[in-house]
N, C-alpha and C positions, 0 to 999 in steps of 0.2 A: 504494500500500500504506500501510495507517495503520502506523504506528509506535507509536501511545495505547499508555499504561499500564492496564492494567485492575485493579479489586480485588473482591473476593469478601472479602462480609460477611455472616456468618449472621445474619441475622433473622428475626423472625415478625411477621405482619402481624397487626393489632389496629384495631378500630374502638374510636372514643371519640364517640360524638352519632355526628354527620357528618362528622367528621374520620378517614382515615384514619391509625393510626401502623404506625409498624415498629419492634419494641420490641427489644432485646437483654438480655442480664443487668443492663444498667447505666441505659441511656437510653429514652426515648422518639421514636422520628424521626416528623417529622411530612412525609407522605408526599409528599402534595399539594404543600405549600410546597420541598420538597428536589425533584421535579417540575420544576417551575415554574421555578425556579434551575436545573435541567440546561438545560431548552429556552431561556431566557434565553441562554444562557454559548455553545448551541450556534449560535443565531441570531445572535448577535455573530459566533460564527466564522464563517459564512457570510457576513456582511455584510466581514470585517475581509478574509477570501482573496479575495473578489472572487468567488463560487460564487453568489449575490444579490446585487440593485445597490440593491435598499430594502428597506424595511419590508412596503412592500405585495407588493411581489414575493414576498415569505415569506407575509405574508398568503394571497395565493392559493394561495404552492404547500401550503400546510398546510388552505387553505378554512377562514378565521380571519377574525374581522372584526381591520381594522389596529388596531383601540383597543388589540386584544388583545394584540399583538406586540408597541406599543410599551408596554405598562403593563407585561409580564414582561422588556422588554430596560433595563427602569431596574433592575432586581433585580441587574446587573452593575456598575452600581455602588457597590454594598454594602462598606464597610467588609470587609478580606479576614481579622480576627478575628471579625467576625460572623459570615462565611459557614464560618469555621471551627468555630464552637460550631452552627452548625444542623449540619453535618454528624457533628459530634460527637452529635446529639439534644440539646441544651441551648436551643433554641431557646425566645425565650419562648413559654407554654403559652397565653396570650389570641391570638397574630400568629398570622394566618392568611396564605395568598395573597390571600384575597379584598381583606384590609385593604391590600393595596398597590396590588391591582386600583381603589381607589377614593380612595386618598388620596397625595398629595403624599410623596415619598421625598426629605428632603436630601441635596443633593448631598456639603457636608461631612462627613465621618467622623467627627467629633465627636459632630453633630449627631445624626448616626445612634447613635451607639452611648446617647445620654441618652434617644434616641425608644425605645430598645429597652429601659432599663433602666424605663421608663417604665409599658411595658407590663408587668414585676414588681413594680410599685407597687400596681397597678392591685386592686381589690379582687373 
């Protein structure tokens, strides 16, 4: 029996280009990316309980190429004020998923949070 906490959050879905969001009265959530971070955090839990012995084992059982599992399983570890301002919608509005799909994630939390202010510089 899971025990998880659940929450219920009114929103409404919104495209922007090809991004989807989920807006509220206040923020933008950006869907895909907040996605990506779930399946991340849950394939860590599979790998952490011993329920999957790799990467690729998820790989298959989701029918994923492994690039893909490990480029969303660095997304865990993210700065945990980071990951509290994407779920807030604060997210910066250039970061996508894909930019992580393809680039280099510091592992310091410093590092991380200058790469993120980085991309509000960004014009």
């Amino acid at each position: 029996m899971d025990d998880g906490l659940e929450t219920f959050v009114p929103l409404t879905f919104r495209r922007r280009g090809v991004q989807r969001l989920a807006v509220d009265d206040r923020q933008a959530h950006d869907v895909t990316l907040i996605e990506g971070l779930a399946r991340a955090f849950y394939w860590q839990h599979l790998l952490d309980s011993g329920a999957m012995q790799s990467g690729s084992a998820i790989a298959r059982a989701e029918k994923l190429h492994q690039s893909v599992i490990n480029e969303l399983l660095r997304l865990t570890l993210l700065a945990p004020d980071i990951i509290e301002q994407w779920m807030a919608g604060r997210q910066p509005r250039r970061l996508t998923l894909m930019w992580f799909q393809r680039n280099r994630l510091p592992v310091d939390w410093q590092a991380q949070r200058k790469l993120m202010a980085s991309f509000e510089e960004r014009t």
